[in-house]
C-alpha positions as CSV (number, residue, x, y, z in Angstrom):
1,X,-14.1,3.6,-21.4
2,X,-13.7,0.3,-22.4
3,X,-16.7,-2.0,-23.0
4,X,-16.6,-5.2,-20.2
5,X,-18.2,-7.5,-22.6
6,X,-15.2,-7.4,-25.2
7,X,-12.7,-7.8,-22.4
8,X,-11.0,-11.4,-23.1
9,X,-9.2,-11.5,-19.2
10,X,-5.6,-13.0,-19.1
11,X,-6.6,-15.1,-22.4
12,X,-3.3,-13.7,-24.2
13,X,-1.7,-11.2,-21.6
14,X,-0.9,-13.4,-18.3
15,X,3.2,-14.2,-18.0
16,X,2.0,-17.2,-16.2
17,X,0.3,-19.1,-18.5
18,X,3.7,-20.2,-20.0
19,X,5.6,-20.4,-16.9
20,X,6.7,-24.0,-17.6
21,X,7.7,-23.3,-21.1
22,X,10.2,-20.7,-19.7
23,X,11.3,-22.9,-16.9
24,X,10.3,-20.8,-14.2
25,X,11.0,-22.3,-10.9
26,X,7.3,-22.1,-9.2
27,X,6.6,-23.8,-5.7
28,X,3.2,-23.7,-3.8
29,X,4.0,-24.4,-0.6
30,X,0.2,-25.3,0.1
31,X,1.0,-29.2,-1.5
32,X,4.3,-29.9,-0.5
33,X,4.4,-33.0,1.3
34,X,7.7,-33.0,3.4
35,X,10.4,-30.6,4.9
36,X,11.9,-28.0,2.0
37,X,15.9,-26.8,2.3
38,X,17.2,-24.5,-0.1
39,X,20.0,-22.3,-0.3
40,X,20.6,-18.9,-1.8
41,X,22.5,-16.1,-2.4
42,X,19.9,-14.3,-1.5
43,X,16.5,-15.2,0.4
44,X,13.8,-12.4,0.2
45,X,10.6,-12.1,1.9
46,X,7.6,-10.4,0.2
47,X,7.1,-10.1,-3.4
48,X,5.2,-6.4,-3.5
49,X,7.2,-3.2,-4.2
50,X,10.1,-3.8,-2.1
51,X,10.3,-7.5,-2.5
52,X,9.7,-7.8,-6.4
53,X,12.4,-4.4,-7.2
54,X,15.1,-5.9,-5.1
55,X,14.3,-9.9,-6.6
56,X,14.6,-8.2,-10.5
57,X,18.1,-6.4,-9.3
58,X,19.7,-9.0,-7.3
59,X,18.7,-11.9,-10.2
60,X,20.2,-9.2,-12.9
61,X,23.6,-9.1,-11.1
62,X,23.7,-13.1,-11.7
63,X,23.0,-13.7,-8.2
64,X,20.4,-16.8,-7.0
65,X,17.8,-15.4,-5.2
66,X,15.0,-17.1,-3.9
67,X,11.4,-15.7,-2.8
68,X,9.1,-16.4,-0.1
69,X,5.4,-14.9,-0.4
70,X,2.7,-15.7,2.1
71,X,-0.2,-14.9,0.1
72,X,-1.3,-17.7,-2.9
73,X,-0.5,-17.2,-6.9
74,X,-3.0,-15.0,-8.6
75,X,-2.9,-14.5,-11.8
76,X,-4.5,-12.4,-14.6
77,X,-6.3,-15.8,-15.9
78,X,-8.7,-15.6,-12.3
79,X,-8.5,-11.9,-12.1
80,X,-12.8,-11.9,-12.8
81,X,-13.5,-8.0,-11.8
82,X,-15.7,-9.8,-8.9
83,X,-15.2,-8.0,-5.3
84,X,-16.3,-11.4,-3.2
85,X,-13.1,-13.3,-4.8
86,X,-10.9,-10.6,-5.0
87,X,-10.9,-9.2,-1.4
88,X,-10.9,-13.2,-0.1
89,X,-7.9,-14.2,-2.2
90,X,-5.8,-11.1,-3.2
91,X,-5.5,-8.7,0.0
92,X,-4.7,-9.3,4.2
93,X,-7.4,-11.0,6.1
94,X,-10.1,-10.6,3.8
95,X,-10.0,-6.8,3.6
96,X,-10.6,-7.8,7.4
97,X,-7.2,-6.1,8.9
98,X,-7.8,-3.5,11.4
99,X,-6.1,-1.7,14.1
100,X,-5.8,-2.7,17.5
101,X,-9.0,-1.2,18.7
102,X,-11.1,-1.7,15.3
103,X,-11.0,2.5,14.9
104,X,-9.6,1.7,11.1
105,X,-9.6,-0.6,8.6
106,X,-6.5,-1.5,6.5
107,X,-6.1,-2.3,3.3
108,X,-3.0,-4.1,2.1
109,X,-2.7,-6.8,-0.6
110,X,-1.8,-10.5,0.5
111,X,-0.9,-12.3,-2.8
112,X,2.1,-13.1,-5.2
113,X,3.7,-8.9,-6.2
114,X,1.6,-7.7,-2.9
115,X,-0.6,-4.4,-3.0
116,X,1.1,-4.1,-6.6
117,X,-1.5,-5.9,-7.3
118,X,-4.1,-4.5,-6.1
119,X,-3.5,-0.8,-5.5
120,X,-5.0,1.6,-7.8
121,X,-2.0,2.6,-10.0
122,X,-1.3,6.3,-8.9
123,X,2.7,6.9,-8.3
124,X,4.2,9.6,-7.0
125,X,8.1,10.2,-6.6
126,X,8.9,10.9,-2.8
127,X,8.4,14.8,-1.9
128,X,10.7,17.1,-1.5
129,X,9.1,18.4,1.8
130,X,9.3,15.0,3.2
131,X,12.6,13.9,2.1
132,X,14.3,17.5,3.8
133,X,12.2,16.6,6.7
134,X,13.8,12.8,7.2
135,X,17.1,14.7,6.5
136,X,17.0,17.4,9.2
137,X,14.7,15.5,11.9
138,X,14.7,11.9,11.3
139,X,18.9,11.0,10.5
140,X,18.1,10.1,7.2
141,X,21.4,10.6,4.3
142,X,21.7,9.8,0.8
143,X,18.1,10.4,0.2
144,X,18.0,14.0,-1.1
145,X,15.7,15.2,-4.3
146,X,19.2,15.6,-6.5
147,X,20.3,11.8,-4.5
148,X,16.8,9.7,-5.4
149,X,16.5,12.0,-8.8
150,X,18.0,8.7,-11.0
151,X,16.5,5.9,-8.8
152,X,13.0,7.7,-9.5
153,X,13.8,8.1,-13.0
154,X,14.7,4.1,-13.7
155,X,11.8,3.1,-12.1
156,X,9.4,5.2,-13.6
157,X,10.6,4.2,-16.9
158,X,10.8,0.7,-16.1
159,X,7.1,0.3,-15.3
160,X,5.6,3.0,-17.8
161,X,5.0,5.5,-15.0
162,X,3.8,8.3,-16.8
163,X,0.8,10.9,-16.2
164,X,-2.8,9.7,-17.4
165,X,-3.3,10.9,-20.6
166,X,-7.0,10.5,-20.8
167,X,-9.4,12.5,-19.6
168,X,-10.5,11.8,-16.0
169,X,-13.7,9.8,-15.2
170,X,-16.7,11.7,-13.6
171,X,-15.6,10.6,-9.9
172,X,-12.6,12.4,-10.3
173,X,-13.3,15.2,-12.7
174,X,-15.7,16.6,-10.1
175,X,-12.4,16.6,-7.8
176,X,-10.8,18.8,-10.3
177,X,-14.0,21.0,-11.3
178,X,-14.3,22.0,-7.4
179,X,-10.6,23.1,-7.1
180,X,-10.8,25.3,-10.0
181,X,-13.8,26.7,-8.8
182,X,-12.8,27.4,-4.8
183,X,-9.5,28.3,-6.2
184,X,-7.6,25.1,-5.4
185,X,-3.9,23.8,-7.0
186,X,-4.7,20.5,-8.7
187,X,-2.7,18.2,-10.7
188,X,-3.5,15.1,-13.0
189,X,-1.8,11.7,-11.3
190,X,0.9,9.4,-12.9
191,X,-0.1,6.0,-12.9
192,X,2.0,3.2,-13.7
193,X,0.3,1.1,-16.5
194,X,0.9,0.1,-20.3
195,X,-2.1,-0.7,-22.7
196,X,-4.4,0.5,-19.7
197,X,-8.4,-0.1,-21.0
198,X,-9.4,2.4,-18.6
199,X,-11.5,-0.5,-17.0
200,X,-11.7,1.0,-13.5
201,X,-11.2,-2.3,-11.6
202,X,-7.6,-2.0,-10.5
203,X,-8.4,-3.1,-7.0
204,X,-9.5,-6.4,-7.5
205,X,-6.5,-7.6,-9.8
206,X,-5.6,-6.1,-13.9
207,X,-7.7,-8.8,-15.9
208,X,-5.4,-7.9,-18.7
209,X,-1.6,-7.0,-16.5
210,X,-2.2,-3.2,-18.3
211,X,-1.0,-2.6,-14.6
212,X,2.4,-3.0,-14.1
213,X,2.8,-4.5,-10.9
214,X,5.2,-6.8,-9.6
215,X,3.5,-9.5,-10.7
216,X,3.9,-9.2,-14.1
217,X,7.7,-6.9,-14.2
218,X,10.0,-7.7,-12.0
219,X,9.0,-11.3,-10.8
220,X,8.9,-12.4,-14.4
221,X,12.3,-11.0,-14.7
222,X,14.1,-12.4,-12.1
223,X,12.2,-16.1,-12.7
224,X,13.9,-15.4,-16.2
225,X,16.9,-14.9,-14.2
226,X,16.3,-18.4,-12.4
227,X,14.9,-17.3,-9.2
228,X,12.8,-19.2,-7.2
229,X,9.3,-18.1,-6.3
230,X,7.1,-20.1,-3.5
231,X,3.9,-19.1,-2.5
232,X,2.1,-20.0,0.4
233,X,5.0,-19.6,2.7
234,X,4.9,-17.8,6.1
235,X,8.3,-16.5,7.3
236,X,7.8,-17.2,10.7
237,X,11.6,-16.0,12.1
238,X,14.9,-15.1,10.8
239,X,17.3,-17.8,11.6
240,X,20.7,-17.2,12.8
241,X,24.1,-18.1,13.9
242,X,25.4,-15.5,17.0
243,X,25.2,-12.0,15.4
244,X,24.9,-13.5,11.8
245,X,21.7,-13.9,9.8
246,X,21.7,-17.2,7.6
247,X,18.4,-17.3,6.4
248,X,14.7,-18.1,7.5
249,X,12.2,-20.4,8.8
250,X,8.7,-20.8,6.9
251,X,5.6,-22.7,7.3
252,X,4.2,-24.0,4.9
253,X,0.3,-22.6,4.9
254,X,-3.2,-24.2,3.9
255,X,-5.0,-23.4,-0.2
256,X,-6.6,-20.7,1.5
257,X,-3.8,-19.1,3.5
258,X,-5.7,-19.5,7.1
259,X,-3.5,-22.0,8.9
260,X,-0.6,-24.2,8.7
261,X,-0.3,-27.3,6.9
262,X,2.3,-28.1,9.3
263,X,4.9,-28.9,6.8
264,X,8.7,-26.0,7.0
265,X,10.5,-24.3,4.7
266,X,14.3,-23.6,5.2
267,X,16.1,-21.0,3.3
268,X,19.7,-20.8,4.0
269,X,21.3,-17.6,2.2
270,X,24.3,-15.5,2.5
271,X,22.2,-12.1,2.6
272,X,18.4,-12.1,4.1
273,X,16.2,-9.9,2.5
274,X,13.0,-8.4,4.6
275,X,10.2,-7.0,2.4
276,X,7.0,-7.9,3.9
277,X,5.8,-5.0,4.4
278,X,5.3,-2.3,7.2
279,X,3.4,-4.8,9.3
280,X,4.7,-8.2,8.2
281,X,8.4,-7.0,8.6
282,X,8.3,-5.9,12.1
283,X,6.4,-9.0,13.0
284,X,9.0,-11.2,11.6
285,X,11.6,-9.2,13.6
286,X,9.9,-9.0,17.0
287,X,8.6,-13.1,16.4
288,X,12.5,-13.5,15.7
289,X,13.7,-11.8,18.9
290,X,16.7,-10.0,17.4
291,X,18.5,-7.8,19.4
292,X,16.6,-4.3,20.0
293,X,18.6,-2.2,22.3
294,X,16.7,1.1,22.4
295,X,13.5,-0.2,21.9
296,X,12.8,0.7,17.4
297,X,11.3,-2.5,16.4
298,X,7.7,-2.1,15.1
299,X,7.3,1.7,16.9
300,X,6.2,4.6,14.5
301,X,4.2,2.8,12.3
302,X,2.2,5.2,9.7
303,X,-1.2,4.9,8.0
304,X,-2.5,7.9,6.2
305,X,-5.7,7.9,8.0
306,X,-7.9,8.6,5.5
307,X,-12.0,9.3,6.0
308,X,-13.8,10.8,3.2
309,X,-17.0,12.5,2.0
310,X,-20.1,10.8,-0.1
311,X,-21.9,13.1,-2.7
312,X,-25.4,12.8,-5.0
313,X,-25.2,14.1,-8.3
314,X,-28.3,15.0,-10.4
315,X,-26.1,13.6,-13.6
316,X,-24.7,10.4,-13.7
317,X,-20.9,9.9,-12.3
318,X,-20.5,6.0,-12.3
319,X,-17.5,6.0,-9.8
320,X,-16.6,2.2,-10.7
321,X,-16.1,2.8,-14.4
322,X,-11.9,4.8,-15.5
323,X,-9.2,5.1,-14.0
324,X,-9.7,4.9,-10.4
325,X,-7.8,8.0,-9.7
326,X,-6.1,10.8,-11.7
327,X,-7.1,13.8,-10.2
328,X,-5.5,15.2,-6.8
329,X,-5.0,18.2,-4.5
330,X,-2.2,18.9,-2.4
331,X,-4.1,22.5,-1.7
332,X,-3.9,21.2,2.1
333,X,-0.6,19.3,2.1
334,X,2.0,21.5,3.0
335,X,0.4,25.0,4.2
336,X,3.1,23.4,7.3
337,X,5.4,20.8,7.5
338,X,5.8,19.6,11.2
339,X,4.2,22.6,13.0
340,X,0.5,23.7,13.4
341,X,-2.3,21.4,12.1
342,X,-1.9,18.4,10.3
343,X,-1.7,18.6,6.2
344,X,-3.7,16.2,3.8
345,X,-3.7,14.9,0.0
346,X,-7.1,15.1,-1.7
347,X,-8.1,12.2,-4.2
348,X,-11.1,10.3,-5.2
349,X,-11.4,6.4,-5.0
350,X,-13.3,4.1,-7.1
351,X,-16.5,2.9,-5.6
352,X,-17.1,-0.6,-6.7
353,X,-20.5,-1.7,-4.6
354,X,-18.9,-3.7,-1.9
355,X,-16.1,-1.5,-0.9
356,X,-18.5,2.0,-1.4
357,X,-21.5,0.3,1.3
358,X,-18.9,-0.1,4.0
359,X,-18.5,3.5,3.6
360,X,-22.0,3.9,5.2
361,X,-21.3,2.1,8.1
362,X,-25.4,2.0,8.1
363,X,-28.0,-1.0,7.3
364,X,-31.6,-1.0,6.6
365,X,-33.6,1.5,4.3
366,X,-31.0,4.4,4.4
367,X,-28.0,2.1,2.9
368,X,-30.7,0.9,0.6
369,X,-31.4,4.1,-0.4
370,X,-27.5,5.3,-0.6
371,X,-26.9,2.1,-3.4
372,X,-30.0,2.9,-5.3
373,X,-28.3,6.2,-5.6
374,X,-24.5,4.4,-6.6
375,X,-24.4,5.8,-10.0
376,X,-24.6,9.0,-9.1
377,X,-22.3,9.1,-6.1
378,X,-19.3,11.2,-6.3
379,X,-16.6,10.2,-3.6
380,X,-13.4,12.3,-2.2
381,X,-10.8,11.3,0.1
382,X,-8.4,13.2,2.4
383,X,-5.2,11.0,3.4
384,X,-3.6,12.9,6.4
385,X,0.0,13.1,6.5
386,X,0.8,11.7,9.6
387,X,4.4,11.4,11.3
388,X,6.1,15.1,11.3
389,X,4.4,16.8,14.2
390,X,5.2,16.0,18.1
391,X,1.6,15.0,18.0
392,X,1.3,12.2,15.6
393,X,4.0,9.5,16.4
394,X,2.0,6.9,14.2
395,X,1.3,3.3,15.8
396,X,2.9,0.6,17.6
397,X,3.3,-3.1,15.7
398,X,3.0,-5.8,18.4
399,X,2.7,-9.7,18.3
400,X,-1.4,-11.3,19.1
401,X,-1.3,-14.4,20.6
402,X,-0.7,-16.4,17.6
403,X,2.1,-14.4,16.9
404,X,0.6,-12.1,14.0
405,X,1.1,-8.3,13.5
406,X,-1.3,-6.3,15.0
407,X,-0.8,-2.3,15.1
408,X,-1.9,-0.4,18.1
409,X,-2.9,3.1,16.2
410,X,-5.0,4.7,18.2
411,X,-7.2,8.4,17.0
412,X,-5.5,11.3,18.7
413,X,-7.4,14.5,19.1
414,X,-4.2,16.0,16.7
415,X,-5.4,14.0,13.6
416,X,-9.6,14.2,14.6
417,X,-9.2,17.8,14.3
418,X,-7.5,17.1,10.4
419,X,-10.7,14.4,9.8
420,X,-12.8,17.1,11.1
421,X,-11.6,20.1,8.9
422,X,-11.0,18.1,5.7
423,X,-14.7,17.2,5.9
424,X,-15.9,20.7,6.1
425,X,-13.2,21.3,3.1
426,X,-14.9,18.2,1.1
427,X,-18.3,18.6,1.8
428,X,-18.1,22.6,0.6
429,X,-16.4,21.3,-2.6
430,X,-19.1,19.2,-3.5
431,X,-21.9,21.2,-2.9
432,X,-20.1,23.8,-5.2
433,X,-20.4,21.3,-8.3
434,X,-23.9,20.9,-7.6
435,X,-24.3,17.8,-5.8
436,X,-28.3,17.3,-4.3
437,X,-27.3,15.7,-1.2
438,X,-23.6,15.1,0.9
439,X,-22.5,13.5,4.5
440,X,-19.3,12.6,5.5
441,X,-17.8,9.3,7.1
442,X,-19.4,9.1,10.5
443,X,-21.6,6.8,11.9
444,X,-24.5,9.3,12.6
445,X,-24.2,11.6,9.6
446,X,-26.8,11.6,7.3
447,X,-27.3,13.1,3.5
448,X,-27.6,16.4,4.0
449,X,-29.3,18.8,1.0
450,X,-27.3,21.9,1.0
451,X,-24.1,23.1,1.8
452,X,-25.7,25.4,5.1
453,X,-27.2,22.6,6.6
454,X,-24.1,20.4,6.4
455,X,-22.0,23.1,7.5
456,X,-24.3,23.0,11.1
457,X,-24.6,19.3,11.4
458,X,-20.8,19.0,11.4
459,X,-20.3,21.3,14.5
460,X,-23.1,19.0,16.2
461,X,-21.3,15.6,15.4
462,X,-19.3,13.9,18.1
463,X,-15.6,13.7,16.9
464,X,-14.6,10.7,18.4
465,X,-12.9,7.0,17.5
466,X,-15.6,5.2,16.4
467,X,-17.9,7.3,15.9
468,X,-15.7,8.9,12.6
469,X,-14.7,6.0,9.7
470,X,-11.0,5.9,9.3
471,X,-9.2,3.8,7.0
472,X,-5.9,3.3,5.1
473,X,-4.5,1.6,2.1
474,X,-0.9,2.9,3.2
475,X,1.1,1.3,5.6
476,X,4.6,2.7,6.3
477,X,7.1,3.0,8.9
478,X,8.1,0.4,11.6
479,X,11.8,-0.5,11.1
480,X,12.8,3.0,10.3
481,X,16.0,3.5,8.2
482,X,18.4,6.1,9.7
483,X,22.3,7.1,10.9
484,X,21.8,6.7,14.4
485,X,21.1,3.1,16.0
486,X,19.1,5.0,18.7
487,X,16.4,6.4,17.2
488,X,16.2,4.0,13.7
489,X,16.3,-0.1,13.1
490,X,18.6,-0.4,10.0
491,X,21.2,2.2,8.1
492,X,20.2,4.4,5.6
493,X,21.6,0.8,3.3
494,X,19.1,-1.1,4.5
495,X,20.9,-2.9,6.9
496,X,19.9,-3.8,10.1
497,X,21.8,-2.2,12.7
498,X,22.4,-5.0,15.2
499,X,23.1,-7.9,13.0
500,X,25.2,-9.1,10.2
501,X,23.8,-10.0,6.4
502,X,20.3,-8.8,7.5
503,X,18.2,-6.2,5.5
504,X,15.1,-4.3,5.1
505,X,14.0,-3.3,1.6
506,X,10.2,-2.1,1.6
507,X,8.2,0.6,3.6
508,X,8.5,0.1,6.6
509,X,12.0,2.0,6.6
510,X,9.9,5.6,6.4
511,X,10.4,7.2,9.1
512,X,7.7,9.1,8.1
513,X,4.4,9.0,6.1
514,X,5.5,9.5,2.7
515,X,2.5,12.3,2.3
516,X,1.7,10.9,-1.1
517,X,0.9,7.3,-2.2
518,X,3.6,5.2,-1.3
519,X,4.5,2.9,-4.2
520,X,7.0,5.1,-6.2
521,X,8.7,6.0,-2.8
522,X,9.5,2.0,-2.2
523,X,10.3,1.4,-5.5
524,X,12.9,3.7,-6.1
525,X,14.6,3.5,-2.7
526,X,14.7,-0.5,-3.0
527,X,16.3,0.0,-6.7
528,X,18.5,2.1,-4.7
529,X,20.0,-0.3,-1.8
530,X,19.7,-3.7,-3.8
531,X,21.7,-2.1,-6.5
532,X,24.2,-1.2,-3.8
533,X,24.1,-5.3,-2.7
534,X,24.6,-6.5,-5.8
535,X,27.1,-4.8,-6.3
536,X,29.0,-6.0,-2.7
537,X,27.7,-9.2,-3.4
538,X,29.6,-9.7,-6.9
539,X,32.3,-7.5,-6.0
């Protein structure tokens, strides 16, 4: 691994340092003074994986394109490897988003190429399993293996996705040495970087764009291609005329993105582009009040509820230091598809300080204790597939009273059983690597010393909300894509069912969790349907 102290961040790497000298067309939103009105081919909302993909196509095709992001302009030049800055300036509400009741906390970025930024690198292409699934349950066409085969291929070449080369870090070589010795499948993870330095601090912003998010591919393209970018803009509704889309209505928003300045933005455009992401996206729809006939709009929303396990090693693992994750399972993925219990992904996160004590969910001498012990704390992760059993029909996103996205996901007994189980797989993996001590994610677990004793405490421990620690990083599903205007929000194009020049391009048209990290699944559908609009567009 790299050494920090020789690191020079964004001094020679960030795009942005010479935006002016390429004539990029850059507007914060935060310090304009009076009323903006553009127009555009193309308007597009959200500059993450859906937003950024679609702005490099359309731009390509020779079309204008302008895009709206609510979050500021970070760039590689401030990108310091600090949590306290990155979690206030680069994701939603401060880390702070949560479901409706508080039972899980989300994690989704809230800055200029979205969770690109800030997501951990590991790309998978769509799988099979879940694409025959959307196909035979869900009304989903054109988005078989053979179909999405090319559209995964371009992107993965287009941002260096390829599988990590280097040997794992501890944190995730212990995920691999427990499969092989319980007998496990494993695989090494593809990760979408170039140059990487093997830094480990991926979530808080590349200090030297090895990461190939949004931020430093596609945007940069299509400002080449004389887009316009302006930060600090809220969509707050889609405007339109009858059953005609025209554009949308922004709000200009304060330096540090908590209210309004008070001050609009007007895009008129002859295609409207929706890729805020599967929260932001629904909001914008339901804030809009577009038609909703059967009731689709912001219903099966997905998550990947995700809990996990915390292990002592004797040696020393360092879980902030390499590549946050290149070492999975899918052992427990697909034993079933949509019948019997529900089926999980098994990774390992980093665990810089911040993000690893909320993991305790404890305070006083016993957290203390736990990040004394930080160096030596192996962490694993089980993401449950949720979204293709009767039982798990995701979340609800509805307007709160200021008329932001708030998702009612509440913790079924069908996925507390999957939190329960994948502990008891977790915990038994780590204890066979020789870990001193493990508990998993629930408020009144404690370290227990061998792999017996665990075993016992978890049949005593109250399976409840609350009580277990749920989160996500994977938001998904909301304005589902699909043939039938019944059961889905816009076509299997993109397009909205009920109204004319309107699209959504990002993931909230799952249907489905994706049952694998999500980035390479928006990515090379979006390629897929902008390519299609350019194309109509310049026909």
């Amino acid at each position: 691994m790299t050494d920090q102290s020789m690191v020079k961040i964004g001094s020679s790497t960030d795009p942005y340092n010479n935006a002016k000298e390429r004539g990029w067309d850059i507007t914060d939103a935060s310090a304009i003074t009076a009323p903006l009105e553009l127009q555009a081919d193309v308007v597009i909302v959200g500059t993450g994986a859906g937003g950024g993909t679609a702005a490099e196509t359309l731009s390509k095709a020779g079309l204008s394109v302008v895009l709206l992001e609510a979050g500021p302009l970070k760039t590689s030049s401030q990108f310091d490897m600090q949590e306290r800055a990155a979690y206030r300036d680069l994701y939603q509400e401060g880390t702070g988003r949560g479901t409706k009741d508080g039972g899980m906390v989300i994690l989704q970025g809230r800055s200029v190429g979205g969770s690109t930024t800030v997501n951990w690198t590991t790309s998978f292409r769509t799988p099979p399993e879940t694409l025959k699934f959307w196909a035979e349950h869900m009304g989903v066409s054109g988005c078989s293996v053979e179909e999405m085969a090319p559209y995964f291929a371009h992107m993965e070449e287009r941002l260096n996705i390829k599988q990590w080369s280097q040997a794992p870090n501890a944190n995730n070589a212990m995920l691999q040495k427990a499969s092989e010795k319980l007998g496990y499948e494993w695989a090494t993870i593809h990760r979408n970087v170039r140059g990487c330095l093997n830094l480990g601090f991926c979530g808080l912003g590349c200090p030297v764009d090895a990461k190939q998010s949004m931020l430093v591919t596609t945007i940069p393209v299509a400002l080449d291609n004389k887009a316009k970018l302006i930060h600090h803009a809220r969509v707050v509704r889609v405007l339109r005329e009858g059953d005609v889309v025209i554009g949308v209505e922004a709000e200009a928003l304060t330096p540090n993105v908590r209210g309004s300045t008070g001050q609009t933005i007007t895009v008129r455009a002859k295609r409207t582009v929706l890729a805020g992401g599967a929260m932001n996206t629904p909001a914008i729809l339901l804030r809009s009040e577009v038609p909703d006939p059967h009731g689709r709009i912001g219903k099966r929303t997905f998550l990947h509820p995700t809990t996990l396990t915390m292990a002592i090693y004797p040696e020393t693992i360092d879980p902030y230091y390499g590549a946050p994750q290149s070492i999975y399972s899918d052992h427990f993925q697909w034993q079933s598809v949509h019948t019997g219990p529900v089926g999980f992904k098994l990774e390992a996160p980093p665990l810089q300080p911040a993000f690893a004590a909320g993991f305790y969910s404890t305070a006083g001498e016993e957290i203390s204790s736990s990040m004394d012990q930080l160096p030596n704390t192996q962490c694993m992760i089980a993401l449950m597939r949720d979204g293709f059993h009767e039982e798990s029909q995701g979340g609800v996103v509805e307007l709160g009273d200021a008329g932001q996205p708030v998702l009612d996901y509440p913790l079924n007994q069908y996925l507390l059983e999957g939190v329960h189980r994948s502990w008891g797989i977790m915990l038994e993996m780590q204890f066979a690597t020789g870990c001193k001590s493990a508990r998993p994610a629930h408020k009144q677990a404690r370290h227990y010393a061998t792999w017996k004793e665990a075993k016992a405490a978890l049949s005593d421990l109250q399976i409840a909300p609350h009580k277990v620690t749920v989160g996500s990083a994977h938001v998904m599903g909301g304005s589902a894509m699909g043939d039938d205007p019944r059961t889905s929000v816009a076509d299997c194009d993109g397009k909205f069912h009920h109204l004319d020049n309107l699209y959504v391009m990002d993931g909230s048209l799952f249907p489905t969790s994706i049952g694998a990290n999500p980035q390479l699944s928006i990515y090379g559908l979006v390629y897929k349907l902008s390519g299609k609009l350019a194309a109509e567009l310049t026909a």
